[in-house]
Structure formats: structure tokens, C-alpha cells
VEXDREN-2710 file (C-alpha; in Angstrom, 1 decimal):
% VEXDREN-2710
k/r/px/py/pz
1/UNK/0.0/0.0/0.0
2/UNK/1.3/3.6/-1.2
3/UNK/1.6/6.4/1.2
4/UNK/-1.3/8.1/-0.9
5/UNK/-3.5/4.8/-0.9
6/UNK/-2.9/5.1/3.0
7/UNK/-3.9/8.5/3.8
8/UNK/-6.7/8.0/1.5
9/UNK/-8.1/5.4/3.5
10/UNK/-7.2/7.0/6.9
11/UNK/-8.8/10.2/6.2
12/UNK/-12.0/8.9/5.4
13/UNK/-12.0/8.0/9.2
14/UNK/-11.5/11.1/10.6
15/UNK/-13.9/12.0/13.3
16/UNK/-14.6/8.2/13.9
17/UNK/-13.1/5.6/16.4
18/UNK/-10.6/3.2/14.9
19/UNK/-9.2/1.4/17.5
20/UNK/-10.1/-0.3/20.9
21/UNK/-7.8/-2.2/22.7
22/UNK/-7.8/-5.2/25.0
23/UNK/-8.0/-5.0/29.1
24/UNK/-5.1/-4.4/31.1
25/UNK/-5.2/-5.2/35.4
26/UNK/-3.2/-2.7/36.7
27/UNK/-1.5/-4.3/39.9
28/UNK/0.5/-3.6/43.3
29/UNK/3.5/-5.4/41.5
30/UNK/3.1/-3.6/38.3
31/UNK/3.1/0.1/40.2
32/UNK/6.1/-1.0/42.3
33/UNK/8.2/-1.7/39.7
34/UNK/7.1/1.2/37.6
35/UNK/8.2/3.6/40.9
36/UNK/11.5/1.8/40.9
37/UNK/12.0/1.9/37.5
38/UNK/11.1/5.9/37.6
39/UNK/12.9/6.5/41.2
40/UNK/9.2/7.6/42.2
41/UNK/9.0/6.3/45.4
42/UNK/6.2/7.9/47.0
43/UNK/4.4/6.4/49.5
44/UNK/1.0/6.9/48.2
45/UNK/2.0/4.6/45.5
46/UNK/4.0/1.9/47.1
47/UNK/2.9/1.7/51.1
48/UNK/-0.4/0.1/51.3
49/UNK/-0.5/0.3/55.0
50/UNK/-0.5/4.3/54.9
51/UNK/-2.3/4.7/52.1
52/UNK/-5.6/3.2/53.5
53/UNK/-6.0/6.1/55.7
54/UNK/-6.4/8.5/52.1
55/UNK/-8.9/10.1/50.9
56/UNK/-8.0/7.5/48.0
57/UNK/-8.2/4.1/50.7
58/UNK/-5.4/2.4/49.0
59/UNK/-2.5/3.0/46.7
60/UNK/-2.9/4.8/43.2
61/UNK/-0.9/4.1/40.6
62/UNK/1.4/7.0/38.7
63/UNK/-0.4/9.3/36.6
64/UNK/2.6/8.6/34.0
65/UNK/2.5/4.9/34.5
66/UNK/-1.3/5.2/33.0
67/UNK/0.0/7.3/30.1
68/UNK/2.8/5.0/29.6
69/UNK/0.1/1.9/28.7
70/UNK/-1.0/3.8/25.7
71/UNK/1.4/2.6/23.6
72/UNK/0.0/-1.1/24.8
73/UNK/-3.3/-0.1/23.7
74/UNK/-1.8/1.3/20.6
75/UNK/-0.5/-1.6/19.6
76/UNK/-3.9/-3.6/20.4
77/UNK/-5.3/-1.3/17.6
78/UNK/-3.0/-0.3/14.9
79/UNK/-0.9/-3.3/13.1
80/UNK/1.2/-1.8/10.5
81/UNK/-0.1/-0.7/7.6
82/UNK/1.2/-2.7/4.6
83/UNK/4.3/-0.2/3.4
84/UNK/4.3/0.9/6.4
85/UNK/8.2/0.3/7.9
86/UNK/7.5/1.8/11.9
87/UNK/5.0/4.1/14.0
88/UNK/6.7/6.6/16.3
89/UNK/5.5/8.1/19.0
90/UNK/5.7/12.0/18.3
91/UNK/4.2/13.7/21.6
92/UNK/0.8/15.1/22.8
93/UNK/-1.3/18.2/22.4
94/UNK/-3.2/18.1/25.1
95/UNK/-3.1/15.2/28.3
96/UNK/-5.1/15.6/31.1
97/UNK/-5.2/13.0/34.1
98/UNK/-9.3/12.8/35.3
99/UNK/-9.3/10.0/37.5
100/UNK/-6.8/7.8/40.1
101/UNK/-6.4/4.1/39.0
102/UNK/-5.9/2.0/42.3
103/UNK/-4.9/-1.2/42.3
104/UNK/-7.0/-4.1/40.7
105/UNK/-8.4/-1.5/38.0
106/UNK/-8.7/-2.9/34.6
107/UNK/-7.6/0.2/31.8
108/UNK/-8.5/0.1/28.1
109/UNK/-7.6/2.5/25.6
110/UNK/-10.3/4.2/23.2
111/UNK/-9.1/5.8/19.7
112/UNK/-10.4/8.3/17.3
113/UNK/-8.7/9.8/14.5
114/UNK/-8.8/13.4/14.7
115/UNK/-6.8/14.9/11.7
116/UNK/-4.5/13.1/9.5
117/UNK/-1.6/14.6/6.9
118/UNK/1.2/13.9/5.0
119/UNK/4.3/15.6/6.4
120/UNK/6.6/14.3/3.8
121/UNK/7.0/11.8/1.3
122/UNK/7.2/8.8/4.0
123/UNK/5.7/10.5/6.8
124/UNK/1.8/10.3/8.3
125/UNK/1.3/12.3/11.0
126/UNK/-2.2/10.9/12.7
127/UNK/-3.7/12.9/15.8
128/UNK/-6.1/10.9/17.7
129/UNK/-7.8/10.9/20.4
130/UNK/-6.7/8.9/23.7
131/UNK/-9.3/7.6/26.1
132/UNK/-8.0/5.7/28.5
133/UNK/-11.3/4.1/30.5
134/UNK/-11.6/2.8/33.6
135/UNK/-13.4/-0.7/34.2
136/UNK/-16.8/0.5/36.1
137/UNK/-15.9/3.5/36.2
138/UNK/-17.9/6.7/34.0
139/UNK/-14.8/8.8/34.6
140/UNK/-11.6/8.2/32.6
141/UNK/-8.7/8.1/33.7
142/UNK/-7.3/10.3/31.0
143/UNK/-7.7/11.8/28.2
144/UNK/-5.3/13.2/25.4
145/UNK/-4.6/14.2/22.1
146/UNK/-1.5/11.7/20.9
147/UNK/0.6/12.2/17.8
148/UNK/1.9/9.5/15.8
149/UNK/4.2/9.4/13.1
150/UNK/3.4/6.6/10.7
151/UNK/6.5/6.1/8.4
152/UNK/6.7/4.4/5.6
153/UNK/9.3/2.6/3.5
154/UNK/9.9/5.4/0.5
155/UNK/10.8/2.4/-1.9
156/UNK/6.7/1.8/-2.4
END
């Protein structure tokens, strides 16, 4: 598939959602590594025992740990396009976090495809639109406008 065929296709999506992923349990073990692997230690994240007497009644995981799981549920919902050599992440617009995850939560992510262009002769750039849900819950956890860079192989 051609660059062109691609953006063809994609940007008769545009305003609609493409993509929802699988569910991911978010876990005690999974935010203690992610606060060693960060050096964010704080205790609301990794002591139990003290956070039980928070507004929150347990541990919350890291706002960045949530964000960090998008490119999980980007995966779920975006194979490579045929031509298509790599997707890069290129940053957000706009990322807001709504809603604490505690431990036991189950996160999925929610796409829609907001704009897409050519930048160059290989280059997509795709803005969508991140939900990341909250099993149960009406509240995200976050929401965000994510760009993505698909590049393609400039041999096709």
C-alpha cells in the first residue's frame, strides 16, 4: 500500500473511532516496579498500610505509568499498515489526568482519529484521540490528544 492509498483510507476515518484495545489489570507489583523503574518512590503509590487512611483508601498508581500503557493499547489497535516500515510516537497536544487508578483497576484504551496529513514523502502524521477508561468507572482516567508518526518505506 502507497503512502497516498494510505492517507486515502485513513482520512476517510476522521472524526470516527478506529481502535479499541484489549484490558489491562493494573496491579500492586506492576506500580512497584514502575516507581522503581522511575525513582518515584512515593508512598501513596507503594505503602499500602499508609495509604488506606487517604482520601483514596489504598495505593494509586502514577499518573505517568497510566500514560505509559497507551502505547499497549496502541499496539492492540494499529498493526502496520502494509508499506508501512515503523509508527513513532511524536508527543501530545493536550493530556489531562481525570481519575486515580488504584490497584485491581482494569484500563483500556479508546481511539479516534482526529486529523490526519502527509508531512513528507514517508511520513503520516495521525492525531487521535486517547481515552483511557476505567473498568466500572464513568470517569476516565485520562484523556489526550497523541501524535503519531506513521512512516513508511519510500521504496513503495
Amino acid at each position: 500500500m502507497s503512502i497516498q492509498t494510505a492517507l486515502k483510507l485513513m482520512s476517510e476515518q476522521i472524526g470516527t473511532e478506529v481502535g479499541v484495545s484489549q484490558w489491562i489489570e493494573v496491579d500492586q507489583p506492576m506500580i512497584d516496579q514502575f516507581a522503581a523503574t522511575t525513582y518515584d518512590d512515593q508512598w501513596i503509590h507503594i505503602d499500602p498500610e499508609r495509604a488506606k487512611n487517604t482520601p483514596f483508601q489504598s495505593t494509586i498508581a502514577h499518573g505517568f505509568l497510566t500514560l505509559s500503557l497507551a502505547s499497549r493499547f496502541a499496539y492492540d489497535c494499529f498493526p502496520l499498515l502494509p508499506g508501512q516500515s515503523m509508527g513513532i510516537n511524536y508527543g501530545f497536544n493536550r493530556l489531562r489526568f481525570l481519575a486515580v487508578v488504584r490497584p485491581g483497576d482494569r484500563l483500556r484504551g479508546r481511539f479516534t482519529l482526529n486529523d490526519i496529513r502527509q508531512r513528507n514523502e514517508c511520513e503520516l502524521l495521525r492525531t487521535m484521540a486517547l481515552t483511557i477508561e476505567i473498568d466500572g468507572s464513568d470517569t476516565p482516567a485520562l484523556v489526550a490528544e497523541w501524535l503519531g508518526l506513521a512512516v513508511f518505506d519510500p521504496s513503495d
